[in-house]
N, C-alpha and C positions, 0 to 999 in steps of 0.2 A: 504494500500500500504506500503510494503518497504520502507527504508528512501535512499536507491538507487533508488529505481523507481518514489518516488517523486522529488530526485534531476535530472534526467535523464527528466522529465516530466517540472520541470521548466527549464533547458536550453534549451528542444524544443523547449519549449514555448517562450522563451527568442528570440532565435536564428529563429523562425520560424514567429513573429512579425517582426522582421529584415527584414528578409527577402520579408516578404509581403508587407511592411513598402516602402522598398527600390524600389521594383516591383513595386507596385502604384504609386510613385512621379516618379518615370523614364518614366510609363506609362503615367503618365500625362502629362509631361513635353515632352514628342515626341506625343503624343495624339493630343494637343494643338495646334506644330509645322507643325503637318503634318495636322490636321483639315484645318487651314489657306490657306493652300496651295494644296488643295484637292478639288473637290467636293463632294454633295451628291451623285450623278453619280459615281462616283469612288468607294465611301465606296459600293453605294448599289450592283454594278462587282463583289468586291470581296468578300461582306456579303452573298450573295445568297449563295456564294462555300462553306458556315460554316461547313454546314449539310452533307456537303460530305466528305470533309478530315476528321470530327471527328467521322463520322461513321466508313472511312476505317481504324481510328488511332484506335477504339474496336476493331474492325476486327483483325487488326493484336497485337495487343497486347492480346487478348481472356480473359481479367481478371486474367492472370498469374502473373501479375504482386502483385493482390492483396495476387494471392495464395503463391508465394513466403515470402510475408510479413508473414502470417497465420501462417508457417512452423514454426517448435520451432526452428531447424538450418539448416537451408538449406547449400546445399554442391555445388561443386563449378560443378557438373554432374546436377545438380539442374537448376543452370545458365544457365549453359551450353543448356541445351534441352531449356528451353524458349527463348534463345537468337536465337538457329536454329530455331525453330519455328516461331515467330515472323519476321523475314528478309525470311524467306520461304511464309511466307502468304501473308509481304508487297509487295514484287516483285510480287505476283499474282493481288493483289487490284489495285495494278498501273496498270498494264495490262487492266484488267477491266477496271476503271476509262477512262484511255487512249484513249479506241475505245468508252467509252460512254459522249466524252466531246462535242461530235455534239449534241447529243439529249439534255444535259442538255444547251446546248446553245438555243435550239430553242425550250426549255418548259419558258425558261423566255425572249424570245426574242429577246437574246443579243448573235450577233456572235461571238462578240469578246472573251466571253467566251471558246470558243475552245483553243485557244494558253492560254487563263490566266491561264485555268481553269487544263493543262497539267502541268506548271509550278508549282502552289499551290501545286498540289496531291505530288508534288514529298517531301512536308514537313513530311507526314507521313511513305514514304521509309527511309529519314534520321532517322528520328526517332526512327524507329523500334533498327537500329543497337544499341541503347543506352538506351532502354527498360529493360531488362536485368540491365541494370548499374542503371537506376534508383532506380530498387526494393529492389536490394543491398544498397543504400545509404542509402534510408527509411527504411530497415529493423533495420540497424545499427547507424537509428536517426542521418544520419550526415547532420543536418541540419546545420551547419556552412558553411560548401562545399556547400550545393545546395542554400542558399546565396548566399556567393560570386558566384556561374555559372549563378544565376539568373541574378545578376547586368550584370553582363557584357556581358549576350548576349542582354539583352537588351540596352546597349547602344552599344554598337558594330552593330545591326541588328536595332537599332534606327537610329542610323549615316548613316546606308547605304542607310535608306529609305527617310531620310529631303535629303540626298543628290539627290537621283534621282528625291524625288518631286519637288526641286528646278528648277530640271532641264528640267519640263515639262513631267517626264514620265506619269502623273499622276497614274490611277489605277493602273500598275505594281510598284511604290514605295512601295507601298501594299502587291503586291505578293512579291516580293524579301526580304521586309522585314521580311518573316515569314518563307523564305525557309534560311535566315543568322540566322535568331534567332535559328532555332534549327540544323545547321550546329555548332554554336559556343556551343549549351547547351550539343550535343555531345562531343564535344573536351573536353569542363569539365569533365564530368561523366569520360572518360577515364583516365585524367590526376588524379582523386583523387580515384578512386577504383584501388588501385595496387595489394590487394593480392588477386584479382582473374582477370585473362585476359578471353576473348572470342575466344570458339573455335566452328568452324561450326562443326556439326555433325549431322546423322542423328539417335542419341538415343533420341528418344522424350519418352522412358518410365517413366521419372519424370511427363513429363505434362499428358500423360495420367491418371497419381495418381491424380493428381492437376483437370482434365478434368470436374469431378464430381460439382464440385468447382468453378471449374473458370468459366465453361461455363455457370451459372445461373450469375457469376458477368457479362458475355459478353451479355446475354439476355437486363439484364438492362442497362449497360453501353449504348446500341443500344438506350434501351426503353430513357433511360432520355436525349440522344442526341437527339432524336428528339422532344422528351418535350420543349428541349430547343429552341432548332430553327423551331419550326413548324412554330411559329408566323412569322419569316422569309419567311420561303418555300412559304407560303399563300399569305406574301405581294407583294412577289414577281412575283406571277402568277398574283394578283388580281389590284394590285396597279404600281405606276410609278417606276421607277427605283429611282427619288429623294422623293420618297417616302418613298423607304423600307431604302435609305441610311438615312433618317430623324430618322426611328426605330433603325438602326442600328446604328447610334448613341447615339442615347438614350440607349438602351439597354449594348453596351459599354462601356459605363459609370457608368453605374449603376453594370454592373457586377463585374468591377476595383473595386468599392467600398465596396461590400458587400465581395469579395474574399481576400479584408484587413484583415476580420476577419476569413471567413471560409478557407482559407488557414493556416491562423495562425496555427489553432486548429485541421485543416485537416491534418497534417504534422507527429503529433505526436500522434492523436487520436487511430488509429487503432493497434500500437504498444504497444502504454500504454495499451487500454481498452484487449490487449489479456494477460497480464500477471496480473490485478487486477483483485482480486475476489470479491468484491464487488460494491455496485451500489454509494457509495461515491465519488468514481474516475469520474466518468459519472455526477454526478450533481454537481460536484466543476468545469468542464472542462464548461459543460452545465451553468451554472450560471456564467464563466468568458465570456463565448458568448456571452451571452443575455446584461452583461455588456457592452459589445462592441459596439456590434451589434444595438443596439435599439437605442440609439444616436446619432451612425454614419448616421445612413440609412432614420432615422428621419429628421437628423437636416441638411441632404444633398436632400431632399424633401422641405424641406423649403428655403434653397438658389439656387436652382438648378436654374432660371434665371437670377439670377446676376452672377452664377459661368457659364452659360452657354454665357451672353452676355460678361463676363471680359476677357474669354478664347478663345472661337471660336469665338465671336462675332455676329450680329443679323440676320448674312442669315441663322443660324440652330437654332433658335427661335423656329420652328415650334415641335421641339424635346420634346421641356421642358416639356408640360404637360405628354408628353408619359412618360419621364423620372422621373417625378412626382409620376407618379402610379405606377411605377417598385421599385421605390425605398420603395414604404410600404412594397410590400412582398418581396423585398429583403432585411428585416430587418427581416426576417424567415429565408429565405434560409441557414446559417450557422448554426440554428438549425437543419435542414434538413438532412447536411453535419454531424451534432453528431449522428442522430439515424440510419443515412444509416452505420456508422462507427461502432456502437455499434451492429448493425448486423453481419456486418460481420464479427468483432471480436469472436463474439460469435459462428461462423461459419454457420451460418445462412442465407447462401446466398437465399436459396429460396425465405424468405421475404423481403428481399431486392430485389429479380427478382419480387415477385406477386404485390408487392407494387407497383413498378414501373411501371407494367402494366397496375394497374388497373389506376395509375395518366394519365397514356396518353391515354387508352380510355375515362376518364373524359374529359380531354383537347380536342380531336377529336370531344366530343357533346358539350361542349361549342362552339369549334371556327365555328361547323357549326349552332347552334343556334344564334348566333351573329355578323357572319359576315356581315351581308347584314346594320349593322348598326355602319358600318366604326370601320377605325384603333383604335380610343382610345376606344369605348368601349368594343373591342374586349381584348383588352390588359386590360383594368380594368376587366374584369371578368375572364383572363386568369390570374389576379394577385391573386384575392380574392378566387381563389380555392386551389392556391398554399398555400396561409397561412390555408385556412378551411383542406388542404391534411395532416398538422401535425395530426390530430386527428387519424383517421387510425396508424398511425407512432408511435404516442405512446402507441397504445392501442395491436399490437403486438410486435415492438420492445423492449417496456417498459415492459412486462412480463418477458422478459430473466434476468430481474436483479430487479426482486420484485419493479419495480418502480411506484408508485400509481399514479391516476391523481392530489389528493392532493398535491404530492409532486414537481409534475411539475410545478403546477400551484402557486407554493411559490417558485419555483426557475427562471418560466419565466414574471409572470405577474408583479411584484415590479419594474424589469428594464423597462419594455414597460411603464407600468403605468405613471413610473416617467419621461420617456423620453417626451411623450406625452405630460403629464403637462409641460415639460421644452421647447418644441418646439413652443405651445400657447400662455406661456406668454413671450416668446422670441418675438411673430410676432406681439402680442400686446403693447409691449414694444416700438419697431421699426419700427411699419405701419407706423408714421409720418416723416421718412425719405424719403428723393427722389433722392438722390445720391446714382449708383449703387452702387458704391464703399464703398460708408459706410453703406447701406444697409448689404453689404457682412461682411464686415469685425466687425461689431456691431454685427447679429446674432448670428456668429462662436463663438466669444468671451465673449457674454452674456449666449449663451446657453452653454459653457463649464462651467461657472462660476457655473451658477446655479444646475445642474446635479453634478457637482464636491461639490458641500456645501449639495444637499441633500441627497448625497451617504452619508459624514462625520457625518452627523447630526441624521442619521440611524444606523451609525455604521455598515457599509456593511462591512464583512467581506472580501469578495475578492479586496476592492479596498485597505484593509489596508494589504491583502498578497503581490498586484502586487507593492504597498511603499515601503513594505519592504526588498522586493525582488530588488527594482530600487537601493532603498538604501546600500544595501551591495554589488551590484555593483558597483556604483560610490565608 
């Protein structure tokens, strides 16, 4: 890499920490407020609706977004056609959506879904408008702005939701808060992309170019939306409504946490990796992950019921172990986020479409071989395929950049290895406690120590980059 593309690459990183940084303690910190004041019943209203607004939010975005990034300089006729595009397909989704919110109400049994479930869908019409704006921000790494827009629609669309749950609305505190958060993350995008404004048109000949492209990113986008929330769609048919709200807090949690890191890296990944010509860029990004990442995901696996009884408290008890088992393989998942990245840098959307296929016909024979033997073990075998699905992922994404399996496995097994040992004798250290509270806060604290002395004592390179990198900050 260029010594502009490595400094371009450390203030994303910088600036894309921040921001993920700032996302999760906000998300926590209303997560928390509104948990308290919520039911299960509530989250599991609006949990069911996941699978639908982020389908229509592919739909109308078609992976243009990613294509825009890809482009060496996209022009502002560029924008332009994706942004018509995109507010042309969402005004249709809505439509759809709109006449089909009876049936999704009485496939999970809840009427009320009709009015929530017309309310919610309207987050991915807002959206659409500032699609366009997005791809622009990320093309030109202005992860500072999409920070600061991040903070404040979250606490702006934070505020409006404690406010309503206070006031008894319950599961609409929910919906409104998602339809403010991206009414405000709009207004941002506009207020900081100024040298290019949106004009409706109907030249869609850019996207056309891009169609080749984007529409094997929109195949997958669809495939890994429902990867994600199948486990939902199924609870929801199969199990109680404070049931699926019990996963769906678990699973929210655990998402917040692992997307600390693969947002971080998700921000500036596909940017950097299209302008470096070697696979160095990719294993120094890749080995600040697994830094992260195996730690984090670990060592919130091993407090998850003191952070669960200290925060919400012991009527969503029943979460923890789910959220136990989410959080192993989501100390993968932001590896997950570098090789889908490194695909599509490399313009290689097909294996990023076949791959994604083939994960969720995997997940379809797991969830029906194991459902008849309840939620957690469905969810433990729905975790342990997702960490065994890196193997596929490296053995054709890792070809586009001569990347061996030896070399993976010296760049992801050292940080699991050591996490592992640091989270064991953390819990052997600390079994003899019986106070949550120091339970919790002993763990956190022991296991940073110790992970932070056996990175130094190795002489890890990445953690003496991100020092020095802290250091000429301050």
């Amino acid at each position: 890499m260029s010594e502009t593309l490595k400094q371009k690459t450390a203030k994303g990183l910088f600036w894309g920490a921040l921001n993920s940084g700032t996302t999760q303690i906000l998300n926590l910190i209303i997560g928390i407020i509104l948990a308290r004041h919520l039911t299960k019943g509530d989250y599991g209203v609006v949990g069911v609706l996941t699978v639908f607004t982020a389908i229509a939010g592919d739909l109308q975005s078609a992976g243009f977004t990613q294509g825009l990034v890809n482009l060496k300089k996209p022009t502002a006729r560029d924008y332009n056609s994706v942004f018509s595009f995109n507010v042309c397909m969402s005004m249709l989704m809505y439509a759809v959506l709109f006449l089909c919110a009876p049936f999704i109400a009485d496939y999970f049994h809840q009427p009320c879904l009709i009015s929530v479930s017309r309310v919610v869908f309207l987050t991915f019409f807002i959206s659409s408008l500032g699609i366009a704006h997005g791809g622009y921000m990320a093309k030109n790494m202005m992860n500072k702005e999409l920070a600061i827009i991040g903070a404040l629609a979250l606490i702006i669309s934070g505020t409006v939701g404690i406010i309503l749950a206070f006031l008894d609305f319950g599961y609409w505190a929910l919906a409104w808060q998602q339809v403010t958060y991206m009414i405000v993350v709009n207004l941002g995008r506009y207020y900081y992309v100024r040298d290019w404004r949106p004009r409706l048109s109907l030249d869609f000949g850019p996207v056309r170019l891009m169609a080749p492209f984007a529409m094997k990113i929109l195949v997958t986008k669809i495939i890994n939306t429902i990867s994600t929330n199948i486990l939902t769609v199924i609870f929801g048919r199969r199990f109680t409504i404070r049931e699926v709200g019990s996963y769906t807090q678990a699973f929210k949690w655990d998402t917040m946490a692992y997307s600390l890191v693969a947002n971080t890296v998700g921000q500036i990944a596909q940017p950097v990796l299209v302008e470096a010509e070697k696979n160095q860029a990719f294993r120094k990004m890749l080995r600040f992950t697994c830094f992260l990442s195996m730690p984090l995901m670990l060592g919130f696996a091993l407090v998850a019921k003191e952070f669960i009884l200290i925060t919400i408290k012991e009527e969503w008890i029943e979460c923890v172990p789910l959220l136990q088992v989410l959080c192993i393989s989501g100390a993968f998942m932001p590896i997950h986020t570098m090789y889908q990245n490194l695909a599509i840098s490399r313009g290689r959307s097909d294996i990023y479409m076949w791959l994604n296929i083939g994960q969720i016909i995997l997940q379809i024979g797991i969830v029906l071989a194991f459902s008849s033997y309840g939620m957690f073990v469905m969810v433990a075998a729905y975790s342990a395929m997702m960490i065994l699905w890196l193997l596929p992922w490296h053995f054709f994404a890792g070809r586009l950049i001569d990347y061996s399996w030896w070399e993976a496995f010296k760049d992801i097994a050292p940080f699991a290895l050591t996490a592992v040992a640091t989270m064991a004798i953390t819990y052997y250290a600390t079994s003899m406690f019986t106070n949550v509270y120091l339970i919790f806060v002993s763990r956190c604290f022991l296991a940073a120590i110790i992970y932070y002395v056996v990175m130094r004592l190795a002489k890890v390179q990445i953690l003496a980059e991100c020092e020095a990198f802290v250091k000429s900050k301050l």
